[in-house]
PDB file as gemmi writes it, atoms N, CA and C in Angstrom:
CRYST1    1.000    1.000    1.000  90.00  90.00  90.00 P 1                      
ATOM      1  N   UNK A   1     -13.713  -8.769  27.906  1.00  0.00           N  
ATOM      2  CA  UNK A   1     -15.101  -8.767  27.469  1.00  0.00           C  
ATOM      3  C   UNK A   1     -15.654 -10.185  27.410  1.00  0.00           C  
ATOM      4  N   UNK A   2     -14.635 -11.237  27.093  1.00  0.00           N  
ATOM      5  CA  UNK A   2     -15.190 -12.723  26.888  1.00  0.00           C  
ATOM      6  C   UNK A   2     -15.480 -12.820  28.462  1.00  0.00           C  
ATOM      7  N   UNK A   3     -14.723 -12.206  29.863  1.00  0.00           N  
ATOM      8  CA  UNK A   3     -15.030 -12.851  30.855  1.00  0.00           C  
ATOM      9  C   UNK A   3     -16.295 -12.852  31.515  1.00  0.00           C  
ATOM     10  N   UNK A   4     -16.665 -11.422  30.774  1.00  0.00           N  
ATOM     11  CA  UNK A   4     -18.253 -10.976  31.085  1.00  0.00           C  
ATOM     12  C   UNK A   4     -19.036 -11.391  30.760  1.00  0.00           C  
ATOM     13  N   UNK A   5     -18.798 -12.030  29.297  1.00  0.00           N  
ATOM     14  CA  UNK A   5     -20.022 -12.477  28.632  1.00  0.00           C  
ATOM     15  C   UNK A   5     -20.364 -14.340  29.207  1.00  0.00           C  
ATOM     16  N   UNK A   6     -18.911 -15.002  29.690  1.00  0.00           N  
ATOM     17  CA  UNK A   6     -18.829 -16.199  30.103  1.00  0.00           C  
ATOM     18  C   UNK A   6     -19.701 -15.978  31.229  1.00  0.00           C  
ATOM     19  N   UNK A   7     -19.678 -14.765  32.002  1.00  0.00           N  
ATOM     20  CA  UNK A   7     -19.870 -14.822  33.921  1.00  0.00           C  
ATOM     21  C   UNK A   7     -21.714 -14.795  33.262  1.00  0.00           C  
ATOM     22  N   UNK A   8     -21.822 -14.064  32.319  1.00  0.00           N  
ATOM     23  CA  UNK A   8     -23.134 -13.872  32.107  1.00  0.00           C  
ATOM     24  C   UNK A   8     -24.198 -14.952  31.792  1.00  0.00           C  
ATOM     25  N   UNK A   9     -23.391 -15.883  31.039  1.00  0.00           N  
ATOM     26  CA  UNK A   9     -23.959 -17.068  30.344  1.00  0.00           C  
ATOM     27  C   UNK A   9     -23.994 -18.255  31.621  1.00  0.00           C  
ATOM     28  N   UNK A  10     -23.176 -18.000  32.377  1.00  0.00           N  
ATOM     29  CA  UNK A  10     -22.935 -18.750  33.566  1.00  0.00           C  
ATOM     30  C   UNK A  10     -24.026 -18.642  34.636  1.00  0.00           C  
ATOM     31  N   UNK A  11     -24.518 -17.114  34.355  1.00  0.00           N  
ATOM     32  CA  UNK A  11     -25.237 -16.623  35.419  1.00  0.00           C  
ATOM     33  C   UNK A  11     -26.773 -17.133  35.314  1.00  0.00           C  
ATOM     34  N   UNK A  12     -27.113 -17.055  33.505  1.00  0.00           N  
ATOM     35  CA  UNK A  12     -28.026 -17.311  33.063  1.00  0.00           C  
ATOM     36  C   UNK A  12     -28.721 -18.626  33.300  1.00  0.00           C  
ATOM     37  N   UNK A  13     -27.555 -19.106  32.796  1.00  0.00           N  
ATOM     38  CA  UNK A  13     -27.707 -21.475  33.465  1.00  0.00           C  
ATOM     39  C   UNK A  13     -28.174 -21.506  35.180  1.00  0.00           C  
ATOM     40  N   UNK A  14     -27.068 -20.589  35.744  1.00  0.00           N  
ATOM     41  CA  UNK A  14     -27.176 -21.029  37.430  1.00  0.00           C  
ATOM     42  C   UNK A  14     -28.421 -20.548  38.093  1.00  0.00           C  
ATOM     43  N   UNK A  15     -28.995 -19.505  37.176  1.00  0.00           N  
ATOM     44  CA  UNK A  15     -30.206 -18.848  37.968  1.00  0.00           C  
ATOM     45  C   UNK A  15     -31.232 -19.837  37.342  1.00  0.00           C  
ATOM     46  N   UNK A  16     -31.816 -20.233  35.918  1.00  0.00           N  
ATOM     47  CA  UNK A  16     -32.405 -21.429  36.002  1.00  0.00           C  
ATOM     48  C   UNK A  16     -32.182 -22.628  36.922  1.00  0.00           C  
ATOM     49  N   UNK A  17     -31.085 -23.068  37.392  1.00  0.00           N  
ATOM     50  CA  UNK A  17     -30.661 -24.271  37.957  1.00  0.00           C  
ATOM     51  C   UNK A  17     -31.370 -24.189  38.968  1.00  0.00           C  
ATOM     52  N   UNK A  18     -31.378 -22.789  40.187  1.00  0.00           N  
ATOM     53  CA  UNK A  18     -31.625 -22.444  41.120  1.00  0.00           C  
ATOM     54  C   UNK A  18     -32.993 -22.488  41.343  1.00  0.00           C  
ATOM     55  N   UNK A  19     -33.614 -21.986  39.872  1.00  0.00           N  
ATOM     56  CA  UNK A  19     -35.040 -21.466  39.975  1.00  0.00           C  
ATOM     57  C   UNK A  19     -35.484 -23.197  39.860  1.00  0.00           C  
ATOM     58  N   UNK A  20     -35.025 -23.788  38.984  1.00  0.00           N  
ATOM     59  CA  UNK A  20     -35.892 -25.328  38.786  1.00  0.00           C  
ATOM     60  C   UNK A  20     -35.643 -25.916  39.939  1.00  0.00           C  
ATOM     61  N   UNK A  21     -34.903 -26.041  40.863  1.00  0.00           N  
ATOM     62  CA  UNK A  21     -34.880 -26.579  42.408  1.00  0.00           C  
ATOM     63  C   UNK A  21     -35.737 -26.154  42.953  1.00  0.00           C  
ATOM     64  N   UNK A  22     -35.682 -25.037  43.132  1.00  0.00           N  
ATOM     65  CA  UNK A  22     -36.560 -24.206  43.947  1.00  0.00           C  
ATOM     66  C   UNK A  22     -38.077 -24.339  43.683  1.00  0.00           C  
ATOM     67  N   UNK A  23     -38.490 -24.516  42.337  1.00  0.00           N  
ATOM     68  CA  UNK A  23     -39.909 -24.555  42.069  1.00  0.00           C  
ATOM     69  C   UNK A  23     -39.909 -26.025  42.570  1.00  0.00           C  
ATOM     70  N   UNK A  24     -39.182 -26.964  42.923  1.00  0.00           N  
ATOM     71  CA  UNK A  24     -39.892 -28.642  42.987  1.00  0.00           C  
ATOM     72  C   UNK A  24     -39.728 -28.734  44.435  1.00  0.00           C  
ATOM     73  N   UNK A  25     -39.561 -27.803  45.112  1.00  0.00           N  
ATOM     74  CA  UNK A  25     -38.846 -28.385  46.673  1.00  0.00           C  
ATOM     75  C   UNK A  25     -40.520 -27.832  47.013  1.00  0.00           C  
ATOM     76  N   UNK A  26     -40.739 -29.033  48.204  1.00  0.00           N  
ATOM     77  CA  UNK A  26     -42.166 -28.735  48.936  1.00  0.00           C  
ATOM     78  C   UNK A  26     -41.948 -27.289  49.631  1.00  0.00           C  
ATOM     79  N   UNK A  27     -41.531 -26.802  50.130  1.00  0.00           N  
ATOM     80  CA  UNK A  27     -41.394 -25.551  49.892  1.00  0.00           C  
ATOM     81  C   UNK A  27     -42.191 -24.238  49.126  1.00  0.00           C  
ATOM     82  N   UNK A  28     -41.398 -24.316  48.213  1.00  0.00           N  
ATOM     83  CA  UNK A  28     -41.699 -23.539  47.134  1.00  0.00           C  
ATOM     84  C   UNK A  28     -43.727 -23.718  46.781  1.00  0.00           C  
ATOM     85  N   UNK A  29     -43.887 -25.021  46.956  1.00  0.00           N  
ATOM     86  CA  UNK A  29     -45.505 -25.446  46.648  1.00  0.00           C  
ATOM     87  C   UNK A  29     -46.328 -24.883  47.710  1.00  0.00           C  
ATOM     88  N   UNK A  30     -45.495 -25.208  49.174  1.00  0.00           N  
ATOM     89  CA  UNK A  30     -46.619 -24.826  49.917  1.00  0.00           C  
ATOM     90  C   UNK A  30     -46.858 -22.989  49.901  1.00  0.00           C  
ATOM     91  N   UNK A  31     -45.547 -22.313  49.515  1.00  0.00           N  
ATOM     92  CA  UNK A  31     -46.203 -20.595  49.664  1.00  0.00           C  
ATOM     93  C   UNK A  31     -46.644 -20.636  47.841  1.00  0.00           C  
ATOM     94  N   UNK A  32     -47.092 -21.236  47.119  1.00  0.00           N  
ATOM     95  CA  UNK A  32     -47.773 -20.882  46.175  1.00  0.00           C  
ATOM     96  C   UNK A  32     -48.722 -20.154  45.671  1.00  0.00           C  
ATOM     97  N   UNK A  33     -48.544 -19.284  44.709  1.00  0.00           N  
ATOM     98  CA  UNK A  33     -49.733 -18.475  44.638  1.00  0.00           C  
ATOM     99  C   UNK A  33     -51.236 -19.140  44.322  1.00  0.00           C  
ATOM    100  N   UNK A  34     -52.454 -18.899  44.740  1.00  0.00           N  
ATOM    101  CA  UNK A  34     -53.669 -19.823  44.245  1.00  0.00           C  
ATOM    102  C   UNK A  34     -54.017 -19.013  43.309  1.00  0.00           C  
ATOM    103  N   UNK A  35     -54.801 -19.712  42.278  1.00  0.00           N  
ATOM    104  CA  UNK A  35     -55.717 -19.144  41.809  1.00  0.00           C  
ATOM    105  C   UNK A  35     -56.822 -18.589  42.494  1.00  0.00           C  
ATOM    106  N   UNK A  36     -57.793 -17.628  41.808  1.00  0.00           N  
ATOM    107  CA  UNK A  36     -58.939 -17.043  42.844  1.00  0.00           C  
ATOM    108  C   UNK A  36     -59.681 -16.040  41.693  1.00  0.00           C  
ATOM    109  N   UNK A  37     -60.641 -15.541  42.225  1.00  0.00           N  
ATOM    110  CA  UNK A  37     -61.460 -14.021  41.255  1.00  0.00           C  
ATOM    111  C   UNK A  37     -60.356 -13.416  40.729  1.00  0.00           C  
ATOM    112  N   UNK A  38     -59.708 -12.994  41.813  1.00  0.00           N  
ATOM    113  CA  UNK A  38     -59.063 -11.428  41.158  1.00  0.00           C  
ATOM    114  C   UNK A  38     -57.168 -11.684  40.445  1.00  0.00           C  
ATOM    115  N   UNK A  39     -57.212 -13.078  40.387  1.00  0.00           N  
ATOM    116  CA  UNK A  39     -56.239 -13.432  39.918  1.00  0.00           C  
ATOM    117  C   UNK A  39     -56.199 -13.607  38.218  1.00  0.00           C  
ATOM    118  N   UNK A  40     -55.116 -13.531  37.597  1.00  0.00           N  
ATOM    119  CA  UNK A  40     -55.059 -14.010  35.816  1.00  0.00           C  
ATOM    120  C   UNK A  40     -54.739 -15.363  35.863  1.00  0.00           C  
ATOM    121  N   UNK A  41     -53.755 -16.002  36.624  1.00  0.00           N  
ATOM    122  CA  UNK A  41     -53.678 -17.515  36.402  1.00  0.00           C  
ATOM    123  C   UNK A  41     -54.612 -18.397  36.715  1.00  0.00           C  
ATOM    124  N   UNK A  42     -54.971 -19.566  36.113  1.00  0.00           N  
ATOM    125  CA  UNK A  42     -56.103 -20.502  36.284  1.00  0.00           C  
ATOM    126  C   UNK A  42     -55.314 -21.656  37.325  1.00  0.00           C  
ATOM    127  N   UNK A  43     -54.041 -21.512  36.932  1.00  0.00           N  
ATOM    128  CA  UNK A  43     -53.139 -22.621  37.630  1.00  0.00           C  
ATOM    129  C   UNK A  43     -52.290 -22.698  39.182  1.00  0.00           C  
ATOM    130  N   UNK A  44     -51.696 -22.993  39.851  1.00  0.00           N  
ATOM    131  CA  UNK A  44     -51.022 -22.954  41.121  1.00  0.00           C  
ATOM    132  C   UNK A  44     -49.587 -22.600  40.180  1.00  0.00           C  
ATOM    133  N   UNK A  45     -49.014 -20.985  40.760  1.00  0.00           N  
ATOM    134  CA  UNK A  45     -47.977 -20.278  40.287  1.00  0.00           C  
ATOM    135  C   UNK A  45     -46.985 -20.253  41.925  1.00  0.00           C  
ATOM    136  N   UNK A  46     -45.703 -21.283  41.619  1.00  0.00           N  
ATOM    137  CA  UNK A  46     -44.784 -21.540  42.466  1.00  0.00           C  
ATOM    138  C   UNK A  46     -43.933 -19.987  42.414  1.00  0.00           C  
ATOM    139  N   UNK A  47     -43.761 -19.191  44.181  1.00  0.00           N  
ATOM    140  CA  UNK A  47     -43.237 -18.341  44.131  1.00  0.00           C  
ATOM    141  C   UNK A  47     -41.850 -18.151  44.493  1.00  0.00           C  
ATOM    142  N   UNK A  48     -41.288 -17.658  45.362  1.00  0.00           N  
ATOM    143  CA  UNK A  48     -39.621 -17.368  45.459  1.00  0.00           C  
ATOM    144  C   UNK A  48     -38.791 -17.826  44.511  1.00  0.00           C  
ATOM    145  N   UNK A  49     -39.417 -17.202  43.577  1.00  0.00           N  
ATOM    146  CA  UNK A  49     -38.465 -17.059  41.927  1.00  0.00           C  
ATOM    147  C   UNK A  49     -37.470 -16.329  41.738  1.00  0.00           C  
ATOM    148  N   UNK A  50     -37.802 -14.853  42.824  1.00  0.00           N  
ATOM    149  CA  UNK A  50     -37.089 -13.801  43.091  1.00  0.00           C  
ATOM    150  C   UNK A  50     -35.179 -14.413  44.138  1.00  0.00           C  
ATOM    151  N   UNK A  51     -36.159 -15.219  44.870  1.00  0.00           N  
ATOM    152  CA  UNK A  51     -34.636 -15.839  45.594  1.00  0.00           C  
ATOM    153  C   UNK A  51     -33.451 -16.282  44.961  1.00  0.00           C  
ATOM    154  N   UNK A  52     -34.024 -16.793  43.558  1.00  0.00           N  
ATOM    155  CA  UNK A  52     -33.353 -17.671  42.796  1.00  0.00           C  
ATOM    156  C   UNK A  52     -32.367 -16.502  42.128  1.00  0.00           C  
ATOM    157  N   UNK A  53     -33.076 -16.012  41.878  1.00  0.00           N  
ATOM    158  CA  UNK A  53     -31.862 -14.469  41.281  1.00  0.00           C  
ATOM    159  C   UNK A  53     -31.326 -14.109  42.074  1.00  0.00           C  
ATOM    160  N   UNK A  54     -31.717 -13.322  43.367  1.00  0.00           N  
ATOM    161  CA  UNK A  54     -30.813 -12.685  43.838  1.00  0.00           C  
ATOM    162  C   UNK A  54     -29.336 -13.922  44.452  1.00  0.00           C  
ATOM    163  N   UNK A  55     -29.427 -15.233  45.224  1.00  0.00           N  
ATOM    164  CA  UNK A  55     -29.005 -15.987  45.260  1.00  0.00           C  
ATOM    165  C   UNK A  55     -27.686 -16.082  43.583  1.00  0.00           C  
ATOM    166  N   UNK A  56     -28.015 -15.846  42.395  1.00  0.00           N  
ATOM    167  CA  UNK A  56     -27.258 -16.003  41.433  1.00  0.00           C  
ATOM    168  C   UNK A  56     -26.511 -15.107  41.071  1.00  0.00           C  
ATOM    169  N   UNK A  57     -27.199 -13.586  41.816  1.00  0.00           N  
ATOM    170  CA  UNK A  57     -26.444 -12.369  41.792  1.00  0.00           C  
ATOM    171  C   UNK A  57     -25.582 -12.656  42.103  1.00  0.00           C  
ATOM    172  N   UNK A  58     -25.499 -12.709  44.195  1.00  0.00           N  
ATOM    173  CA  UNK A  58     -24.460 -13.347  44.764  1.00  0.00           C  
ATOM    174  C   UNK A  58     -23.770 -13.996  44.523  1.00  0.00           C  
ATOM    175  N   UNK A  59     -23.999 -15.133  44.264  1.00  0.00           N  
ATOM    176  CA  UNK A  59     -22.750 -15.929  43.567  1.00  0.00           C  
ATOM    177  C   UNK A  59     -21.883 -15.482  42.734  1.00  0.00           C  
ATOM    178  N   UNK A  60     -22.719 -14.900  41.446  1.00  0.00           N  
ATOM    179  CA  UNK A  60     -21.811 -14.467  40.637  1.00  0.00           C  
ATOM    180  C   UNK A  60     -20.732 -13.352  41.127  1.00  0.00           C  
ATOM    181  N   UNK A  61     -21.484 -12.579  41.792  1.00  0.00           N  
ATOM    182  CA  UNK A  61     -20.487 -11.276  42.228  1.00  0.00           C  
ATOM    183  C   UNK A  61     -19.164 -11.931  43.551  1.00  0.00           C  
ATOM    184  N   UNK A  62     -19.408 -12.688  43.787  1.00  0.00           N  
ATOM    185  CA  UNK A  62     -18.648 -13.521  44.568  1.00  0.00           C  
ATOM    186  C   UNK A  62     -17.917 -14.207  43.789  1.00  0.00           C  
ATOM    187  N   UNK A  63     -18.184 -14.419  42.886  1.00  0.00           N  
ATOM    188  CA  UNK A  63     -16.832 -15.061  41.449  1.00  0.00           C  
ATOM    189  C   UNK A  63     -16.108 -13.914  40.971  1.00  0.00           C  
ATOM    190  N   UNK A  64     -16.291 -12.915  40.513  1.00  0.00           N  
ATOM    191  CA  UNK A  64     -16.425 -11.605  40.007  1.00  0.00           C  
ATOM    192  C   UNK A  64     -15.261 -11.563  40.970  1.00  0.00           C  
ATOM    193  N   UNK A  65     -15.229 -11.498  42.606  1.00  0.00           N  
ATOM    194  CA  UNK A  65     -14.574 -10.880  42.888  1.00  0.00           C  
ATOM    195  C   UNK A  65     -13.104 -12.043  43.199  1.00  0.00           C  
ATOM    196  N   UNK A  66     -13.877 -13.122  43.287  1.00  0.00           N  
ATOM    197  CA  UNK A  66     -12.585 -13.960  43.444  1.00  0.00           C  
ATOM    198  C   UNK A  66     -11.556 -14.603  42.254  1.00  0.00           C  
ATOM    199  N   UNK A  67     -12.037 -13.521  40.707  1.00  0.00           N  
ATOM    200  CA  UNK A  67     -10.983 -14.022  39.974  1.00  0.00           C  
ATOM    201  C   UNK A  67     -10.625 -12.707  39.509  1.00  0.00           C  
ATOM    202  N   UNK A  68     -11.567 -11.851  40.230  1.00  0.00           N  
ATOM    203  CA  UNK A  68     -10.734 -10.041  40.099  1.00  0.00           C  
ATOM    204  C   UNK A  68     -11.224  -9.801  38.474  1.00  0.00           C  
ATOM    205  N   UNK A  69     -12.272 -10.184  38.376  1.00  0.00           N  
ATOM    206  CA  UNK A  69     -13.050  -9.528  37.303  1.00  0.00           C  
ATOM    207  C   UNK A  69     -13.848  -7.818  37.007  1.00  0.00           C  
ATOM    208  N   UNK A  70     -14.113  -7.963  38.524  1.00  0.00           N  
ATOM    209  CA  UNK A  70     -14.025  -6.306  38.991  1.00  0.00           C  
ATOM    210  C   UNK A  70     -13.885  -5.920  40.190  1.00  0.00           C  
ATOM    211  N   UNK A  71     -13.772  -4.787  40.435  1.00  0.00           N  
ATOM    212  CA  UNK A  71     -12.907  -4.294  41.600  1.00  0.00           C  
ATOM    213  C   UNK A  71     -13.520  -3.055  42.411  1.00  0.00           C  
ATOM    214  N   UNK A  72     -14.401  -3.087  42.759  1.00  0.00           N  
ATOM    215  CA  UNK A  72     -15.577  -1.794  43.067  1.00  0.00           C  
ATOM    216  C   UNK A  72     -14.869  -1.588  44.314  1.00  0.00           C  
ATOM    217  N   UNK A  73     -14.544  -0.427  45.018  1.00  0.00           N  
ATOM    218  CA  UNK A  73     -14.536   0.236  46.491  1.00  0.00           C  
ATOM    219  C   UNK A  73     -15.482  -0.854  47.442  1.00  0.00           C  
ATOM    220  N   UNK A  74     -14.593  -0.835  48.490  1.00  0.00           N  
ATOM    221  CA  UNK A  74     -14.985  -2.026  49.674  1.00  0.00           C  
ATOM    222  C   UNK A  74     -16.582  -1.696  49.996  1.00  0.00           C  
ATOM    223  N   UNK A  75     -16.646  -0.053  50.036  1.00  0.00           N  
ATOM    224  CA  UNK A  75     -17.738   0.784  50.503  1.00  0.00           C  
ATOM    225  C   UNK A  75     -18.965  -0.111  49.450  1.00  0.00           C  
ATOM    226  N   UNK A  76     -18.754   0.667  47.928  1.00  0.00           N  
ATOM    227  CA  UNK A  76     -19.982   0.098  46.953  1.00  0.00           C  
ATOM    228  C   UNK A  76     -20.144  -1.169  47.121  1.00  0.00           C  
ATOM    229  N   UNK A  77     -18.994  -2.304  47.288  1.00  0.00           N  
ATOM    230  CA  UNK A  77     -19.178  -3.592  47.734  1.00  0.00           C  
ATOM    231  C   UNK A  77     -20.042  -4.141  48.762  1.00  0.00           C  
ATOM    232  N   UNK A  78     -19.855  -3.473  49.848  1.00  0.00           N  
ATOM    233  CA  UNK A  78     -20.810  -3.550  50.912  1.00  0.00           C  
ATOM    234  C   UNK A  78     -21.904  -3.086  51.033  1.00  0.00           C  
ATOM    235  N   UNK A  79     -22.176  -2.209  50.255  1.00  0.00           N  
ATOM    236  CA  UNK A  79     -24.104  -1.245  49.421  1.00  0.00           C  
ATOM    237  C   UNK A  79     -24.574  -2.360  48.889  1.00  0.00           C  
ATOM    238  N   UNK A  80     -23.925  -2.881  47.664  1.00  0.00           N  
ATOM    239  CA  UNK A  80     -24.353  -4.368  46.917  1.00  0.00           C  
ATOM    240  C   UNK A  80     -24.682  -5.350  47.624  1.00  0.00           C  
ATOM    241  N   UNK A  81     -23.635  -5.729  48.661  1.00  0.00           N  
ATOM    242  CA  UNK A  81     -24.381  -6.778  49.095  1.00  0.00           C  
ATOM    243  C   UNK A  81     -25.331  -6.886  50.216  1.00  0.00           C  
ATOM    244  N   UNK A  82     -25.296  -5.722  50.511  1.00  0.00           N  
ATOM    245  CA  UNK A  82     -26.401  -5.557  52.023  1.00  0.00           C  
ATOM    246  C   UNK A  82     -27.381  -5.147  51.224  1.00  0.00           C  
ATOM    247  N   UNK A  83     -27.773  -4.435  49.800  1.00  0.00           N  
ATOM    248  CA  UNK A  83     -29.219  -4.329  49.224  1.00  0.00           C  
ATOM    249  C   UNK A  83     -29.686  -5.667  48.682  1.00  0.00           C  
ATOM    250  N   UNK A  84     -28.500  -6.601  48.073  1.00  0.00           N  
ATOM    251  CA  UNK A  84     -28.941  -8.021  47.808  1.00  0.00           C  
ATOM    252  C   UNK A  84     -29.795  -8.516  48.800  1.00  0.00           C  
ATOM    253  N   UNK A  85     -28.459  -8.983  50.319  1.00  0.00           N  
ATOM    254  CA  UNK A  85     -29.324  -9.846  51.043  1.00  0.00           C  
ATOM    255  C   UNK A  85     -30.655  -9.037  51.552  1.00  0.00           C  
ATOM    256  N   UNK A  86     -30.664  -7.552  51.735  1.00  0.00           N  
ATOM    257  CA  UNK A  86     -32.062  -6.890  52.002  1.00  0.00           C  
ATOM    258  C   UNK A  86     -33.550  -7.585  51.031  1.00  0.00           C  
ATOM    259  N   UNK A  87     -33.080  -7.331  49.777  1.00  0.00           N  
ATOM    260  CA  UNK A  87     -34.297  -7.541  48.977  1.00  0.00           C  
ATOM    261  C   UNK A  87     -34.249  -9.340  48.968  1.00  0.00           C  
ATOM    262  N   UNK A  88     -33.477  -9.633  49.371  1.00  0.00           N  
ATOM    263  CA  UNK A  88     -33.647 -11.111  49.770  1.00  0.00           C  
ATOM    264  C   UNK A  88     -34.534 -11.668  50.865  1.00  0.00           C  
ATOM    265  N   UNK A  89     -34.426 -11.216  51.902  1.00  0.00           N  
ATOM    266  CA  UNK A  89     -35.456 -11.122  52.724  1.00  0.00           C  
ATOM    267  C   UNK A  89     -36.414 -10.699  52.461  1.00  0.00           C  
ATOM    268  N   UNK A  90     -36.686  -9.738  52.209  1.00  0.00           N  
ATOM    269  CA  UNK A  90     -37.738  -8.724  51.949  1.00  0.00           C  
ATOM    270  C   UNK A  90     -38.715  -9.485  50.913  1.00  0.00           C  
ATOM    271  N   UNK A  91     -38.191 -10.064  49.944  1.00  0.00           N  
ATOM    272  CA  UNK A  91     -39.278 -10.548  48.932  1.00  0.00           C  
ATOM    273  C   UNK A  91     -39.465 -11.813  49.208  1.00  0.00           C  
ATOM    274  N   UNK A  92     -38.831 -12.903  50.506  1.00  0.00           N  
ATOM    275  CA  UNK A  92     -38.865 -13.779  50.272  1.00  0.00           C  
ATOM    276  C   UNK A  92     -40.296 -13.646  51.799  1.00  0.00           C  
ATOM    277  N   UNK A  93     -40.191 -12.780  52.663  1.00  0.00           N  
ATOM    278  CA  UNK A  93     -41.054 -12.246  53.376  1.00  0.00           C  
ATOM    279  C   UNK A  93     -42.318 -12.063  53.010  1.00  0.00           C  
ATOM    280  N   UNK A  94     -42.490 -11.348  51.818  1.00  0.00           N  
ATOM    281  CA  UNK A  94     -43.567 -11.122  50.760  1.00  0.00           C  
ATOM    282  C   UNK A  94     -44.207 -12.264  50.151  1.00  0.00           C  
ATOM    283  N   UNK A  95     -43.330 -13.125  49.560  1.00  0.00           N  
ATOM    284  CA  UNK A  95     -43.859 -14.448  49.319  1.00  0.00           C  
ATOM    285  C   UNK A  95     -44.621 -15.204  50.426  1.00  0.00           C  
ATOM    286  N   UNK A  96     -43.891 -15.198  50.993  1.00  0.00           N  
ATOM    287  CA  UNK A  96     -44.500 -16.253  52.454  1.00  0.00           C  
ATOM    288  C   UNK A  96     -45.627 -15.679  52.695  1.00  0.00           C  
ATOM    289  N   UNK A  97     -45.744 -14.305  53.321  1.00  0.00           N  
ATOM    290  CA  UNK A  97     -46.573 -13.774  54.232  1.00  0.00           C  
ATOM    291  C   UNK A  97     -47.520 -12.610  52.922  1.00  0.00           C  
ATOM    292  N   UNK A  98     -47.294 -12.435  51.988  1.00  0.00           N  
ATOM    293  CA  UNK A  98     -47.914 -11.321  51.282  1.00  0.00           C  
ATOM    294  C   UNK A  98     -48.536 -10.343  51.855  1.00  0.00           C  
ATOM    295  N   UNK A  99     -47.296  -9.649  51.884  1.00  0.00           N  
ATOM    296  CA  UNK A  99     -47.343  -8.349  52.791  1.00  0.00           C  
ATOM    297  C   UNK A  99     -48.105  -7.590  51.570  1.00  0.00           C  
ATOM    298  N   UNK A 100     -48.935  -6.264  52.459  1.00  0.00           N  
ATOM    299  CA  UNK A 100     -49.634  -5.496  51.273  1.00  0.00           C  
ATOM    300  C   UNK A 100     -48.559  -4.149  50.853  1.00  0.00           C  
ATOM    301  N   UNK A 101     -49.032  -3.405  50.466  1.00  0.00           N  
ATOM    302  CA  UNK A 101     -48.275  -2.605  49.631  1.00  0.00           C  
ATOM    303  C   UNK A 101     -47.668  -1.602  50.876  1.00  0.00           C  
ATOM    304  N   UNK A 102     -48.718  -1.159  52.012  1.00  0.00           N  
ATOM    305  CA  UNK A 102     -47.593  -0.322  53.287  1.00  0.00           C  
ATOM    306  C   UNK A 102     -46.142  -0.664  53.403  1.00  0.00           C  
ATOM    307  N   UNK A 103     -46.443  -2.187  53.877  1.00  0.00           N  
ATOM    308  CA  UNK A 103     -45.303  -2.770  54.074  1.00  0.00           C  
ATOM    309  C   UNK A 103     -43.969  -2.765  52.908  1.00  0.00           C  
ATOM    310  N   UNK A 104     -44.425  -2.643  51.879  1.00  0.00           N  
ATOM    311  CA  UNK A 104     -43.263  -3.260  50.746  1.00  0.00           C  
ATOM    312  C   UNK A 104     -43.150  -1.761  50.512  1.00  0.00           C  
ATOM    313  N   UNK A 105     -43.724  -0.854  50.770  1.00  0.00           N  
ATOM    314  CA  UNK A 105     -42.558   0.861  50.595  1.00  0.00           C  
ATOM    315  C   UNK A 105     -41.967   0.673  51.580  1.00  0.00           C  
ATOM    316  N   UNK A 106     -42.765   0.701  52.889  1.00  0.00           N  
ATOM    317  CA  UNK A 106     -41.750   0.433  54.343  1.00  0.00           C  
ATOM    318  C   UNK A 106     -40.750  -0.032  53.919  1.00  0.00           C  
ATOM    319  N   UNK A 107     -40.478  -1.028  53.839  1.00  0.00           N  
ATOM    320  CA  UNK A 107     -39.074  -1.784  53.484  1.00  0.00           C  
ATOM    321  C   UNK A 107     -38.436  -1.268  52.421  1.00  0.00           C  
ATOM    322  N   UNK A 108     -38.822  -1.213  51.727  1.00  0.00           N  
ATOM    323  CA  UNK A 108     -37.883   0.058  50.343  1.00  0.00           C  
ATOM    324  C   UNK A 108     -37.412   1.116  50.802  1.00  0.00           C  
ATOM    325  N   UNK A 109     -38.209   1.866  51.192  1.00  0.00           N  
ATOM    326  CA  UNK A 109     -37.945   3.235  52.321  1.00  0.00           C  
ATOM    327  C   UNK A 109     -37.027   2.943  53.138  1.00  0.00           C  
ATOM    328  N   UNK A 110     -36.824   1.865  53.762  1.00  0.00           N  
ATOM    329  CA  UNK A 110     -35.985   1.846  54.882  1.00  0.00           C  
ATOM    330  C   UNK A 110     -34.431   1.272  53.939  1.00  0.00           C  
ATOM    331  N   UNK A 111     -34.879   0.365  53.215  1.00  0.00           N  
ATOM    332  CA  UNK A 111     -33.652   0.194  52.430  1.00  0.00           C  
ATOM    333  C   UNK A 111     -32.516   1.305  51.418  1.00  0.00           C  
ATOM    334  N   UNK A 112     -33.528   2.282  50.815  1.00  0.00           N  
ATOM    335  CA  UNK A 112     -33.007   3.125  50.137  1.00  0.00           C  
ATOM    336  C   UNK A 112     -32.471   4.388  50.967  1.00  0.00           C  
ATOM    337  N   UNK A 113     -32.653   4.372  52.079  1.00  0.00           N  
ATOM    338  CA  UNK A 113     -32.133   5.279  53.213  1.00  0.00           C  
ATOM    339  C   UNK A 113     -30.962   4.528  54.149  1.00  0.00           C  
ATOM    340  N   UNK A 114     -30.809   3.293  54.035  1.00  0.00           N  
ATOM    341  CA  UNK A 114     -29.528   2.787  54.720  1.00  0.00           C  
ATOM    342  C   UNK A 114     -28.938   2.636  53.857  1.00  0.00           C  
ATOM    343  N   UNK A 115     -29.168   2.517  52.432  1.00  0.00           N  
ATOM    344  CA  UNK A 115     -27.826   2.985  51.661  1.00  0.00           C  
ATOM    345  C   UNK A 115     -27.687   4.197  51.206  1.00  0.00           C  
ATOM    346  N   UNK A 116     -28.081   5.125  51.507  1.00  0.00           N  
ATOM    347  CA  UNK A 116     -27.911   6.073  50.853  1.00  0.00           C  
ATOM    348  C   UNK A 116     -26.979   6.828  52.279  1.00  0.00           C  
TER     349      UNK A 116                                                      
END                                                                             
C-alpha cells in the first residue's frame, strides 16, 4: 500500500514538473487559448495540459511495471497503453487544431471500438 501511495505522490510532483515545462516552452504559447466574446478567461490560457498527464500516466505505469507493482494481462496492458497514446494524440490534435465536437466523438467512437 506504501508503494502506491509513493507511485502516487511521485506521480503528482512529475505531472506538475511536466505541466510547468510544458506551459513555458514556446510551444505551448503559440497553441494558446485567446481570450475573445464567448470565452470566461480575460487572460492567454496555455494548452496541452492534457499531454502532461497522460505523458505521467505513462511513465508511471512504466514504473509500475518495471518494479512489478502490478501485473495486468499483456492483453489489458496493451488496451492501456494504446488508449493512452490514442487520447494523446487526439487531444493534443484538439489543442493545436480545435477540432469541433464531430470530430472529438469521431475519435472517441473510433477509440472505444478498437478497444473494445
Amino acid at each position: 500500500m506504501l508503494n502506491v501511495l509513493m507511485l502516487l505522490a511521485g506521480g503528482a510532483l512529475l505531472s506538475m514538473l511536466i505541466l510547468g515545462v510544458l506551459i513555458r516552452t514556446p510551444l505551448a504559447r503559440h497553441f494558446a487559448d485567446m481570450p475573445g466574446h464567448r470565452k470566461v478567461h480575460q487572460t492567454i490560457v496555455p494548452r496541452l495540459g492534457g499531454t502532461a498527464i497522460i505523458l505521467t500516466f505513462l511513465i508511471l505505469l512504466t514504473i509500475a511495471q518495471v518494479f512489478q507493482l502490478w501485473d495486468p494481462s499483456a492483453k489489458l496492458l496493451l488496451s492501456i497503453v494504446f488508449a493512452s497514446l490514442f487520447l494523446l494524440v487526439a487531444g493534443t490534435l484538439d489543442d493545436v487544431f480545435t477540432l469541433g465536437y464531430k470530430a472529438k466523438f469521431l475519435l472517441q467512437f473510433l477509440l472505444a471500438g478498437t478497444v473494445v
